[in-house]
VOPAGU-2260 file (C-alpha; in pm, 1 decimal, decimal comma):
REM VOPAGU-2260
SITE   aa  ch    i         X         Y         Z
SITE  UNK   A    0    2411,3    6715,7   -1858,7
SITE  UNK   A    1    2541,7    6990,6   -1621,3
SITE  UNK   A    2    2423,8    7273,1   -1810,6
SITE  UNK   A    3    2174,4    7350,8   -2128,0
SITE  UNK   A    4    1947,3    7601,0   -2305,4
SITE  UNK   A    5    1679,8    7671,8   -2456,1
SITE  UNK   A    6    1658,6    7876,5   -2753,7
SITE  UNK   A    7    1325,8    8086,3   -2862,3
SITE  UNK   A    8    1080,3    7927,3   -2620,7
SITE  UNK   A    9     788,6    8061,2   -2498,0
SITE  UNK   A   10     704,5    8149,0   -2111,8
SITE  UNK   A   11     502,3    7791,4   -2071,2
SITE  UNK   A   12     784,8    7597,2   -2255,5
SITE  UNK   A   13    1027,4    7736,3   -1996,6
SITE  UNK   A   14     803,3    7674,6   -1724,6
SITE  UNK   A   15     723,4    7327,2   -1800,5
SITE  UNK   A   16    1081,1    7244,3   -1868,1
SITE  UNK   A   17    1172,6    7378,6   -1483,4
SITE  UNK   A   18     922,3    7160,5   -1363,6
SITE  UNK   A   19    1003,4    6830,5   -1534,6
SITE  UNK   A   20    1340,2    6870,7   -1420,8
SITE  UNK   A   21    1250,1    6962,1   -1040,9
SITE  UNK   A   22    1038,7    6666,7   -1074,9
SITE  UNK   A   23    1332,8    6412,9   -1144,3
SITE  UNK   A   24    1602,9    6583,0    -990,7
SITE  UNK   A   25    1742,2    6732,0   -1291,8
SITE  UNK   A   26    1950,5    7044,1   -1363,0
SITE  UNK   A   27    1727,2    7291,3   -1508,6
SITE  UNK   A   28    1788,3    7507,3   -1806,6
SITE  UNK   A   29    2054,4    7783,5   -1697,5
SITE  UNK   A   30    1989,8    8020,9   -2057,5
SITE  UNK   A   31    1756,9    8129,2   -2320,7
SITE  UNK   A   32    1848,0    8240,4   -2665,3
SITE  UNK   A   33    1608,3    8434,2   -2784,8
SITE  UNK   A   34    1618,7    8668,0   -3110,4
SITE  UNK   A   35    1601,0    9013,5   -3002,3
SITE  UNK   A   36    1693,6    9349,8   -3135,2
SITE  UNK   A   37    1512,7    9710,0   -3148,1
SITE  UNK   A   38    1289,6    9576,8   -3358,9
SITE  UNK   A   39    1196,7    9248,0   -3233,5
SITE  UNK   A   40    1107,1    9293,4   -2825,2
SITE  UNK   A   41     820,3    9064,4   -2807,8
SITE  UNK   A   42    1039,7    8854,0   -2552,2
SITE  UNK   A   43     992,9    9118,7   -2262,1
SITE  UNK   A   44     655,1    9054,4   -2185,2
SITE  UNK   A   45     640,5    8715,1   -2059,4
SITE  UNK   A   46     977,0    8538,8   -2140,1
SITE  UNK   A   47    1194,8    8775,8   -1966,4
SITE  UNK   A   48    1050,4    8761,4   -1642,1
SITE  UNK   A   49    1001,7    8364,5   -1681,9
SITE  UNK   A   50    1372,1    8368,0   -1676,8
SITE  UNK   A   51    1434,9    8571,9   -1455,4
SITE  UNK   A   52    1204,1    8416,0   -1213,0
SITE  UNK   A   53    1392,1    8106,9   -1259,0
SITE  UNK   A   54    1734,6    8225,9   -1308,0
SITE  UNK   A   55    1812,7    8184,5   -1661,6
SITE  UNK   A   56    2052,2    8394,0   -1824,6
SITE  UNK   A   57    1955,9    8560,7   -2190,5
SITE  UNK   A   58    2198,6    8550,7   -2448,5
SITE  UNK   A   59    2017,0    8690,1   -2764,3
SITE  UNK   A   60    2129,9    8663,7   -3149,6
SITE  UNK   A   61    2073,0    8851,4   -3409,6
SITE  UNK   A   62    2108,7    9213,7   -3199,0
SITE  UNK   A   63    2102,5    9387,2   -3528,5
SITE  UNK   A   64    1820,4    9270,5   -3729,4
SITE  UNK   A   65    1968,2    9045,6   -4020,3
SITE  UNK   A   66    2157,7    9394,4   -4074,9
SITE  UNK   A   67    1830,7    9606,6   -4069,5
SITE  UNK   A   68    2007,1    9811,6   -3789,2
SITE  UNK   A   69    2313,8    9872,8   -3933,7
SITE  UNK   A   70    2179,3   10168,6   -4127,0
SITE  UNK   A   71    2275,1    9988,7   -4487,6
SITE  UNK   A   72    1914,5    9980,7   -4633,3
SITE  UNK   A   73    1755,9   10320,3   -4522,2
SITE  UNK   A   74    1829,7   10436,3   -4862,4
SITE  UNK   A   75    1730,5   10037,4   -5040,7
SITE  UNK   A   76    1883,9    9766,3   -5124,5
SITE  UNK   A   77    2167,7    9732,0   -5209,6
SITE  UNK   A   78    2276,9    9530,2   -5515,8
SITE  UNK   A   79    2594,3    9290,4   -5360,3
SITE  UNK   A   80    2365,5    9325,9   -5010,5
SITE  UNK   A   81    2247,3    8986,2   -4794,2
SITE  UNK   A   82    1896,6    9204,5   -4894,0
SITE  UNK   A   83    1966,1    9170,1   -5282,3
SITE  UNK   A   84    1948,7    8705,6   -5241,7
SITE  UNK   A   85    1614,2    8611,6   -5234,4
SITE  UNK   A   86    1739,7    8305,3   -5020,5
SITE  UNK   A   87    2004,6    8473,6   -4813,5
SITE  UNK   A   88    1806,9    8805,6   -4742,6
SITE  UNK   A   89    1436,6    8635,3   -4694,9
SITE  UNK   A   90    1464,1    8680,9   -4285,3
SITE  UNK   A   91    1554,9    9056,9   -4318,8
SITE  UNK   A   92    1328,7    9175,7   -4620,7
SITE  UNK   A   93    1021,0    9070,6   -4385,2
SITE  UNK   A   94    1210,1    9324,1   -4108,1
SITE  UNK   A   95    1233,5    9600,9   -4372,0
SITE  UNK   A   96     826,3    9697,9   -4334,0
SITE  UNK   A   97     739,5   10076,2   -4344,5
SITE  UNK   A   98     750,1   10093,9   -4009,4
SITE  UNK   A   99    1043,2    9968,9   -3919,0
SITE  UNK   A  100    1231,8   10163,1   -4152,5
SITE  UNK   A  101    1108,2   10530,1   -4015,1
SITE  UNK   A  102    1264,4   10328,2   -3686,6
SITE  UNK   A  103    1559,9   10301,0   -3868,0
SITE  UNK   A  104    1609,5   10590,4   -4019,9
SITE  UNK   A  105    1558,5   10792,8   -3670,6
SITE  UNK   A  106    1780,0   10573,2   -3475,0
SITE  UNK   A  107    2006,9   10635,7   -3748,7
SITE  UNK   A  108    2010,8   10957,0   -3684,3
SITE  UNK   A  109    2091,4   10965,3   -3343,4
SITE  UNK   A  110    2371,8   10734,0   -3398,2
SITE  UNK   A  111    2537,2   10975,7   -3660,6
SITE  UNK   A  112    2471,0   11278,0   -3367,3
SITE  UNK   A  113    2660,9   11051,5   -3187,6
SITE  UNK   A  114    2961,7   10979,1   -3406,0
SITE  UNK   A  115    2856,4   10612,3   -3389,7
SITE  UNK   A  116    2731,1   10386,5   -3657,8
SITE  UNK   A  117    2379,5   10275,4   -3613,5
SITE  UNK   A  118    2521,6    9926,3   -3560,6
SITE  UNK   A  119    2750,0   10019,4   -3238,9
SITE  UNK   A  120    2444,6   10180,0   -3131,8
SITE  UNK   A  121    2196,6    9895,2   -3174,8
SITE  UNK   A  122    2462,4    9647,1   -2998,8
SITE  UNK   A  123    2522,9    9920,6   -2717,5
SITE  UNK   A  124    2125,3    9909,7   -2669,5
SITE  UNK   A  125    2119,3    9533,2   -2644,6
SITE  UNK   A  126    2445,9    9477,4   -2417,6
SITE  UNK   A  127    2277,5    9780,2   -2162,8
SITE  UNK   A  128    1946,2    9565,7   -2150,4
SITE  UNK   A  129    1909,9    9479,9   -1796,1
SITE  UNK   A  130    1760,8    9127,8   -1908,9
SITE  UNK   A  131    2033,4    9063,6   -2112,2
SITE  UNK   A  132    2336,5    8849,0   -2003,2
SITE  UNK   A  133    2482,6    8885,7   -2301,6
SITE  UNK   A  134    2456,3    8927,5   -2703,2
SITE  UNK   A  135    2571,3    8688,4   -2983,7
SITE  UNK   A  136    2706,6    8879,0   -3273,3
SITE  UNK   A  137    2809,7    8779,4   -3634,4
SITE  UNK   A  138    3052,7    8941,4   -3906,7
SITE  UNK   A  139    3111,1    8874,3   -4294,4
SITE  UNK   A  140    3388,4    9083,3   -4247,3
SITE  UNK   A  141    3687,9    9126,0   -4020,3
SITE  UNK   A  142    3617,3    9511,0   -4009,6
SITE  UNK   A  143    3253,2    9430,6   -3909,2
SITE  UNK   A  144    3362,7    9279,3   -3570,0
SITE  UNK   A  145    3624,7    9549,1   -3510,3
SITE  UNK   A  146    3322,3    9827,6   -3552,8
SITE  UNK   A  147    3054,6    9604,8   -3353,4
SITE  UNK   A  148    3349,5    9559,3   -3061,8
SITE  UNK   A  149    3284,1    9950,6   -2989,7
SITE  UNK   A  150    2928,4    9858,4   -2867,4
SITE  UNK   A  151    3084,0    9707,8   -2501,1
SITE  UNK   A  152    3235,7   10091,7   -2443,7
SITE  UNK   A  153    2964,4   10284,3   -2527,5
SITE  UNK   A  154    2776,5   10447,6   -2247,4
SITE  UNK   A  155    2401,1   10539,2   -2325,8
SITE  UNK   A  156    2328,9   10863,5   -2073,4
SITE  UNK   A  157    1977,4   10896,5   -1974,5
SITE  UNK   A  158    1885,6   11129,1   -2252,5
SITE  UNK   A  159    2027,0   10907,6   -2546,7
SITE  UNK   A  160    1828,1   10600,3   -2351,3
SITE  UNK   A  161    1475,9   10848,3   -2337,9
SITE  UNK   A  162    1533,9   10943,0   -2719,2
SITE  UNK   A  163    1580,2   10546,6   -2864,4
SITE  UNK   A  164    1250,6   10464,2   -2651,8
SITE  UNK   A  165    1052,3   10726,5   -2803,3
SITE  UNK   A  166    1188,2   10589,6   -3139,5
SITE  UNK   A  167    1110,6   10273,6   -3039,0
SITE  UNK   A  168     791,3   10381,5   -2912,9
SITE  UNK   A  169     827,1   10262,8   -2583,1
């Protein structure tokens, strides 16, 4: 094995891993897949800077929140939604707390100030991470990957990067 990842480890597991495979001569992990979105940053504390220490990339999934941040359930749920399945929607209803959805609605929002959906603005925040190598995206429609492609040309300015923080509460 040239080349492998992790996916949704924790600081130590990283750490250990690097040192088992200094140990025997092995190629260390080159990237971490982590879940991360506006709403899910946990990672930046201690697994960020484990990578970076020892050089993994971070290609993150689910950049918009099981489709919490593409604006389609400020208003609820609705009825032909992922949200509406019990089984389908049971990662994003536990996203959809009171919190999070005053999040939503602001960064909402911005994005329609913007002329942007909330979902090109969501995948524009992730791709600008400095952290981030890169984002994994997914589409139940073709249209969906047409709109999320308009993330990789937005440009954030300073002022649109100070307002989503104080959303964010950063």
């Amino acid at each position: 094995v040239l080349y492998w990842g992790v996916s949704e480890w924790e600081a130590d597991q990283i750490e250990e891993a690097v040192s088992i495979c200094d140990e025997h001569g092995w190629h260390r992990p080159v990237s971490n897949q982590p879940l991360y979105n506006m709403l899910e940053r946990h990672w930046e504390e201690k697994v960020f800077p484990t990578c970076e220490q020892h050089g993994l990339g971070i290609v993150t999934f689910s950049p918009l929140a099981e489709g919490a941040l593409t604006g389609k359930y400020v208003d609820g749920i609705p009825a032909s939604s992922r949200g509406s399945d019990p089984q389908r929607g049971q990662w994003l209803m536990g996203r959809l707390t009171p919190a999070n959805q005053e999040k939503i609605r602001r960064l909402k929002d911005l994005a329609d100030g913007l002329g942007e959906p909330l979902s090109v603005l969501a995948l524009a925040w992730s791709l600008r991470r400095p952290e981030v190598t890169s984002t994994i995206i997914g589409a139940s429609r073709p249209d969906q990957i047409v709109e999320n492609t308009r993330a990789s040309e937005m440009l954030l300015d300073d002022e649109v990067r100070e307002r989503i923080a104080a959303i964010l509460g950063e």
